[in-house]
N, C-alpha and C positions, 0 to 999 in steps of 0.2 A: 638896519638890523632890528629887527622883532624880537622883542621879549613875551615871551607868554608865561602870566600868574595867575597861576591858580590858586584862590584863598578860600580857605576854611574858617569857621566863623564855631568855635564852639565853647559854651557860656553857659555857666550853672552845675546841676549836681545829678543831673539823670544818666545813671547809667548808660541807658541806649545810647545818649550822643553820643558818649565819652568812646564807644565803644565804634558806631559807627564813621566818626569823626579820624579814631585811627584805621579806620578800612578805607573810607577816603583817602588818605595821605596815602597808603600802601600802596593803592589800586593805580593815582595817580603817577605816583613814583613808578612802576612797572611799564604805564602805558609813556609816559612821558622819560625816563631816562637816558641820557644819551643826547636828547636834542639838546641841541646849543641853545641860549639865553633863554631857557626854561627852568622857572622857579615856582617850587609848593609853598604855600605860608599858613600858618595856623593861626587865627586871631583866637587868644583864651584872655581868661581868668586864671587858669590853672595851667601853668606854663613848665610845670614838673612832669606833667602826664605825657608831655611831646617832646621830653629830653632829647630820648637817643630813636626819634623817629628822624626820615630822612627828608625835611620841611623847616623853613624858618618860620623864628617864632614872634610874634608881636606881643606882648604882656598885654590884656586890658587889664588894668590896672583902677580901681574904685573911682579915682578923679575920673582918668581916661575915661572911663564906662557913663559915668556923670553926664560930661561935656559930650561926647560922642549921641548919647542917644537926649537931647535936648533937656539937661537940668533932668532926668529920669522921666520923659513926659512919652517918649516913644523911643522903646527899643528897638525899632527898627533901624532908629537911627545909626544905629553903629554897623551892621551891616552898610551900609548907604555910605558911611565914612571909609570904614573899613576896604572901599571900592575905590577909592580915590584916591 
């Protein structure tokens, strides 16, 4: 059996993600509902803004965000976590 996740990665304070970021979840939830072992995930900081969206939530959390993106040396890193 096949799960497929789809995560979202959104981090910090600019409007645009915050806003695009719920059009992802939206869009995915629409295209995807219904299929079996299919899950949306939100990786944030700000894990109030995806309450009652229809997506599970990951907290990054200041340590988490720390250790994820190497001691603060590349953010990319947490995407790259965030994947595995």
């Amino acid at each position: 059996m096949i799960t497929v996740e789809h995560v979202i990665f959104y981090d910090g304070n600019e409007p645009s993600y915050h806003h695009g970021a719920k059009y992802q979840i939206l869009s995915d939830y629409e295209r995807l509902h219904g299929q079996p072992n299919t899950r949306i995930w939100v990786v944030t900081d700000k894990p109030r803004l995806f309450e009652t969206y229809p997506c599970r939530i990951l907290e990054l959390d200041s340590q988490r965000k720390h250790a994820w993106s190497l001691q603060g040396l590349q953010l990319f890193g947490i995407k790259l976590k965030g994947f595995s």
